[in-house]
C-alpha positions as a printed Julia matrix, in Angstrom:
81×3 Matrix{Float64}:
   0.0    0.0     0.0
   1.51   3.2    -0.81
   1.29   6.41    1.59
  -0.87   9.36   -0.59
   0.71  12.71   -1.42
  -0.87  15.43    0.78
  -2.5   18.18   -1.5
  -0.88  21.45   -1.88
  -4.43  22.89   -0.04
  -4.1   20.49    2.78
  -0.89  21.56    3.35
  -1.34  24.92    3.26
  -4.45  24.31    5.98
  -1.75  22.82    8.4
   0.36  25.67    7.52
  -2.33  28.21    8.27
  -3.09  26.76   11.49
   0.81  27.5    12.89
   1.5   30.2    15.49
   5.35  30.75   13.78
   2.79  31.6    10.3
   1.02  33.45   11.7
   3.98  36.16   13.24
   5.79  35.35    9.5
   2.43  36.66    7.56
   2.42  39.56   10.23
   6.04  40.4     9.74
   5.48  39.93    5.66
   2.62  42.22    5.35
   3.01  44.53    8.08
   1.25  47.89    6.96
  -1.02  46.08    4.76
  -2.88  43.58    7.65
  -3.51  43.34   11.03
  -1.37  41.35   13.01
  -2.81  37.62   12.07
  -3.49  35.84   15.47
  -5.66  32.82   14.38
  -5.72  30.3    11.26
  -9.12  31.79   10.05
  -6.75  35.39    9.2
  -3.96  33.26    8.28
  -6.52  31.51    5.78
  -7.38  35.13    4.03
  -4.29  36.44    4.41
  -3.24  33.24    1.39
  -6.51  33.63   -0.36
  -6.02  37.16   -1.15
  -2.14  37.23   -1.6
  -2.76  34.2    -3.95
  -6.02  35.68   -5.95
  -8.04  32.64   -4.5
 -11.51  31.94   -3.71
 -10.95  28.7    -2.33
  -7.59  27.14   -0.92
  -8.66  24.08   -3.22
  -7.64  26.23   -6.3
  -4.51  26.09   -5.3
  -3.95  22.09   -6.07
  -4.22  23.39   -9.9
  -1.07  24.32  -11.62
  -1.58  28.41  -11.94
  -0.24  31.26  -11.01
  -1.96  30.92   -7.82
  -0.21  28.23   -7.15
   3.09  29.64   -7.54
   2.18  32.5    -5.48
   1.16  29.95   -2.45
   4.81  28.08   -3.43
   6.67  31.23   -3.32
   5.48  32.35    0.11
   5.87  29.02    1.29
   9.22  29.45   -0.09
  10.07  32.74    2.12
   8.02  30.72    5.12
  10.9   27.81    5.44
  13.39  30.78    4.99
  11.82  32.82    7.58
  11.85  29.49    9.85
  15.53  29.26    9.26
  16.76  32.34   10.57
């Protein structure tokens, strides 16, 4: 039996519900949003960054998906300093 992939808008669900995403969205778009304190802000915060509707969009190859890739991107960076 082999272990299914986790979709890019599952992941990005776990990733929304982190506290360390939630100061890295703050810190990304200060000026531009509120400090994000819960997944639910964290969740808008990618919608509108990525020109989504629904987080499901984002497990189609677009641009909207490479927006979600690139912040994910600058998220593990963040993470490693």
């Amino acid at each position: 039996m082999t272990k299914r992939a986790m979709s890019i808008a599952s992941f990005c669900a776990m990733t929304c519900n982190e506290g360390g995403f939630h100061v890295f969205l703050s810190e990304e778009f200060d000026g531009i949003w509120p400090e994000i304190r819960s997944a639910a802000q964290a969740t808008e915060v990618v919608k509108t960054h990525c020109g989504v509707k629904s987080r499901s969009e984002l497990n189609i190859e677009s641009l909207q998906q490479q927006a979600w890739l690139e912040l994910q991107a600058k998220y593990k960076d963040w993470l490693r300093c």
